[in-house]
N, C-alpha and C positions, 0 to 999 in steps of 0.2 A: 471584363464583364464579370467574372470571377471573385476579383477584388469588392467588385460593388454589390457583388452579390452576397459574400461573405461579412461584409460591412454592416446592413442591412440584419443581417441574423445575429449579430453577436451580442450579447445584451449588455445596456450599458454603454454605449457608442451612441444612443439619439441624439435629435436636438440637444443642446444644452439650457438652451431658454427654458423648455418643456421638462426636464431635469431638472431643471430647478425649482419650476411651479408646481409642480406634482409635489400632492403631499402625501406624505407616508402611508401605508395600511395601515397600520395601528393605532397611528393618530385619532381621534375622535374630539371634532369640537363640542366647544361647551356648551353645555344646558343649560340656554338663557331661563326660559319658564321656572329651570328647578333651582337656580340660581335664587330668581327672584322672591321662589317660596321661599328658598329658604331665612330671606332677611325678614320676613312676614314671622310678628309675635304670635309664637305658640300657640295665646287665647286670646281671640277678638274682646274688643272690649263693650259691643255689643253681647258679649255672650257672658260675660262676667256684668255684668250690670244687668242684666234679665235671671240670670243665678239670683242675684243679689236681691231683688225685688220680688222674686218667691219665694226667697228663705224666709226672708224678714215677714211677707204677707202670710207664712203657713205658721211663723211664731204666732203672728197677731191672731189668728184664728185660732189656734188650740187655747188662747184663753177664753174664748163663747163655750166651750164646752164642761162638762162638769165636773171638778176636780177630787172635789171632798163629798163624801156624804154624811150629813150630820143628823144628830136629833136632839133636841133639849126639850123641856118645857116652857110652857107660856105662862101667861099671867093665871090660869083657873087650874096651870097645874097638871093641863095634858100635854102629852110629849107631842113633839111637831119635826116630821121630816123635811130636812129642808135642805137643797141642791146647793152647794157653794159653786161657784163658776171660780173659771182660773183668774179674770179679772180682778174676784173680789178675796178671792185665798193670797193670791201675789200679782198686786198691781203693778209693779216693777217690771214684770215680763213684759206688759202689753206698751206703756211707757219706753223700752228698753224697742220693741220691735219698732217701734214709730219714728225712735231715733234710726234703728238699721234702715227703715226705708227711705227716711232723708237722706244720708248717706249714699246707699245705692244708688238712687236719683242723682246727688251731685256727682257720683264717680263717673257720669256720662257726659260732662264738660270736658274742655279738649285740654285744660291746663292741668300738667304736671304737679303745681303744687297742692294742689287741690284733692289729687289722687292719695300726698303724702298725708294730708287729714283726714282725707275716708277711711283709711285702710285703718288707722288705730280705733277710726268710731267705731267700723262695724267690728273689730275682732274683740273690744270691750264691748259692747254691745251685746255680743252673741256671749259673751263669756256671765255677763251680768247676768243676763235670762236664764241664762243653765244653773247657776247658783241661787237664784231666785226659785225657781222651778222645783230645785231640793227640799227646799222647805216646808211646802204641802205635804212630798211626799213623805218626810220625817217626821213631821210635827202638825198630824193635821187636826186636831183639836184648838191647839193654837193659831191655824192659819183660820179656820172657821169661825173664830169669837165673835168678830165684827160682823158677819153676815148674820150669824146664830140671832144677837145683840138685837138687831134690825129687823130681824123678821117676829120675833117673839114679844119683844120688849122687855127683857129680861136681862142684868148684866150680871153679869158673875154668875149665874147659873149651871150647871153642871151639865158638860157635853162630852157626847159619845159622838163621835168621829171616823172614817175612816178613808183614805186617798182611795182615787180611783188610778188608772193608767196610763190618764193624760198626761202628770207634772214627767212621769216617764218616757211618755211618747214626747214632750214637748223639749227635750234635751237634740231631739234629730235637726229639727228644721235651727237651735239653736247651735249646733255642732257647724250645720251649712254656713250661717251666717260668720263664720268663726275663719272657716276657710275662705270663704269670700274675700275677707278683707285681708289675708296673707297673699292673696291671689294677686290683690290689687297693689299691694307690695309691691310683691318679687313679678310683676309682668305687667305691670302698668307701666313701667316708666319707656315700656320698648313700644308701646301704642304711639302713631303718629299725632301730632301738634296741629290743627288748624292754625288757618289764620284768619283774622276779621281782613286785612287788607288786600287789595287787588292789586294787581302790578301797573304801570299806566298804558303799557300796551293792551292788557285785557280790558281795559275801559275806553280806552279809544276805538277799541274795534266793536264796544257793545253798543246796541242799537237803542237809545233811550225809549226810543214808543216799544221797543219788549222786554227793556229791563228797567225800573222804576229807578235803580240805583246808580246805573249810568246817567239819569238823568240828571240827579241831586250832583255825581262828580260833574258832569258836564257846568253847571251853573257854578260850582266850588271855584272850576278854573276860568269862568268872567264869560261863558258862551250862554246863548239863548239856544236851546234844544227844540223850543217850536217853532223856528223860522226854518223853513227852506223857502230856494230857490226853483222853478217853476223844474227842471230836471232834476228834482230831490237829492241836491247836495248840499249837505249843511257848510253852516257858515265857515268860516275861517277852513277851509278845506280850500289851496290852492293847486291840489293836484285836479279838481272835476274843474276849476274855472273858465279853463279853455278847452277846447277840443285836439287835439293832438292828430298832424298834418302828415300826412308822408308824400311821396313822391306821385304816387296817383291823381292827389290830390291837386297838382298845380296844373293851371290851363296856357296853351301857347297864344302867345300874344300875337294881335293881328298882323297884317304885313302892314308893314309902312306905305302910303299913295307914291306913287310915283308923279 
């Protein structure tokens, strides 16, 4: 009694099955969730293509606003102030943002190589606009001729000029677009790949009266999708053709006359 009592207390002496199956303290399994963040790209590509499409729409706006302020004279010889917009000081920028919003737009397709021609439009893109943008603000007499020209009717006339804050301010939203498309670089290529195709078990199991395109494969593979059968099983279906019998199901045969 002694023995089996001392047996019982001595640690290390259990089951051996349950010694075996026990896992350790320390042990700790693994974090499937944080596992599977972690194989999840850095930056969704929903979030980099919404960047991408308000950089480029804040370039294209700061050229509505007013870049240059100028004055010359007109035809009788009085001086006339007159607004130059960023549009008309540097066309390029607004041209240049219209490209980066294409661009954005296409980097929301699911193909790879597609991503490797966004990324060089938008980071020339942004880089053209910033470079364009310089030039009101260095040389804005020059950048105002053509508008001066058009409002006064006057060409080579002598103007006084001066930038406003905008070709300054408009250097931000082109700096974004710049990043954008490094962005789309270096973390595009880890964004999942759709597919157009379905597998044929996923289309055999879809229901053509609720998926339109089930239907179109249904007719691809020689079936007619609007006939059924008065117990709504489609055609070529020979597992619903008969009813499946079990042993309940059979009746004892009468007795023979005697």
């Amino acid at each position: 009694m002694s023995e089996q009592h001392d047996r019982h207390d001595t640690p290390g002496t259990g089951d051996p099955v349950e010694a075996a199956g026990a896992a350790p303290s320390g042990a700790q399994e693994p974090d499937a969730p944080s596992a599977a963040g972690a194989r999840r790209p850095r930056l969704a590509r929903r979030t980099v293509v919404l960047t991408g499409l308000v950089a480029a729409g804040a370039l294209a706006a700061t050229t509505r606003a007013t870049w240059v302020q100028a004055s010359a004279p007109d035809l009788a010889g009085t001086s006339q102030d007159i607004a130059v917009s960023g549009a008309d000081a540097a066309p390029a920028v607004l041209a240049l943002a219209l490209a980066a919003l294409a661009a954005a737009l296409a980097t929301s397709l699911s193909s790879r190589w597609v991503r490797f021609l966004t990324g060089p439009v938008l980071i020339a893109a942004g880089l053209g606009a910033g470079l364009s943008a310089l030039g009101p603000a260095r040389a804005p007499e020059q950048a105002a001729r053509s508008a001066v020209a058009e409002s006064t009717g006057v060409v080579g006339a002598g103007v006084s000029a001066a930038a406003t804050v905008w070709p300054l301010l408009c250097l931000v939203p082109a700096l974004a677009v710049v990043l954008t498309g490094v962005i789309v670089l270096a973390v595009g290529r880890s964004w999942p790949v759709g597919s157009r195709y379905r597998s044929a078990a996923v289309t055999a199991a879809a229901d053509p009266a609720e998926d339109p395109a089930a239907a179109w494969d249904a007719l691809t593979r020689g079936e007619d999708p609007s006939l059924e059968d008065a117990d709504g099983a489609v055609p070529g279906d020979e597992s619903a053709a008969a009813p499946e019998t079990g042993p309940d199901d059979e009746r004892p045969e009468p007795p023979a006359p005697r």
